[in-house]
C-alpha positions in Angstrom: -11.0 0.9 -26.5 -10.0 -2.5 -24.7 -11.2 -3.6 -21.8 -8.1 -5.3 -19.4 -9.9 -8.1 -17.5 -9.5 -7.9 -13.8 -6.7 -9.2 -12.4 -7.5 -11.8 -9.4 -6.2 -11.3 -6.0 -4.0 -13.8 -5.2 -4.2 -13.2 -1.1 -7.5 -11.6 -0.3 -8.2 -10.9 3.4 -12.0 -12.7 3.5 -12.2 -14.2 0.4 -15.5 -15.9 1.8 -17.0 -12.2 1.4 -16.5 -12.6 -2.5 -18.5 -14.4 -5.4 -15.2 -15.3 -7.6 -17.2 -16.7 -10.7 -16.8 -14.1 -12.7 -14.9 -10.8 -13.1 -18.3 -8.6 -11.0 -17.0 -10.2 -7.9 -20.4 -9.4 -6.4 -20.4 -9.8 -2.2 -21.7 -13.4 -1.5 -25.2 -12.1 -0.7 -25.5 -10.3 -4.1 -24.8 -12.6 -6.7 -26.3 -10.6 -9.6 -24.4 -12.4 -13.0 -26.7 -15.7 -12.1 -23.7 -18.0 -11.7 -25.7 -20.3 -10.0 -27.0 -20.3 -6.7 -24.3 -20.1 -4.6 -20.7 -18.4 -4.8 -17.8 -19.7 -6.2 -14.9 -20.2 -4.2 -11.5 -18.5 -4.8 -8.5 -21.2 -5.6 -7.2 -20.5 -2.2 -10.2 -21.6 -0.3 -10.1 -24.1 -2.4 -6.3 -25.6 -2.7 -5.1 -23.3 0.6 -2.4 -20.4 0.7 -0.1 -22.4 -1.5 -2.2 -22.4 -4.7 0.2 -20.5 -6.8 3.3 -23.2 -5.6 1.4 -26.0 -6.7 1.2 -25.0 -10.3 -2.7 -23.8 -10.3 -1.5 -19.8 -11.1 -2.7 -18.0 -14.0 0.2 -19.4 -16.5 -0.4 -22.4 -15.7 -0.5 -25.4 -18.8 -3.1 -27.9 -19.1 -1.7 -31.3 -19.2 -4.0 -34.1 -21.3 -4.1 -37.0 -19.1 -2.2 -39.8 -20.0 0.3 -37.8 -22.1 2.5 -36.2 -19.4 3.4 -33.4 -22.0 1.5 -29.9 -21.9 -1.3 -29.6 -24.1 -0.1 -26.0 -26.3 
């Protein structure tokens, strides 16, 4: 049997409540998977309500730098 991986909410109420590091999404206080010592951050704490618009979603394509052509 396959595991699916978690899918990551994209609008979560109090992300700050949330370690986002891996797919345990243990509460801040808890971080049990040793990710370091703090929490990580969930892309809209990070890049704000817009992340998806600004091309930092899930399907998004790496682009080398200095090519301007995605890297697939």
């Amino acid at each position: 049997m396959t595991q699916v991986p978690k899918r990551l909410p994209l609008h979560p109420k109090h992300p700050e409540r949330i370690c986002w590091g891996c797919e345990q999404y243990c509460a801040a206080g808890d971080l049990r998977c040793g990710n370091g010592s703090d929490r990580a951050q969930h892309p809209a704490e990070i890049f704000g309500d817009d992340w998806l618009e600004q091309g930092l979603g899930p399907d998004a394509v790496a682009v080398p730098v200095g090519t301007g052509t995605p890297d697939r």
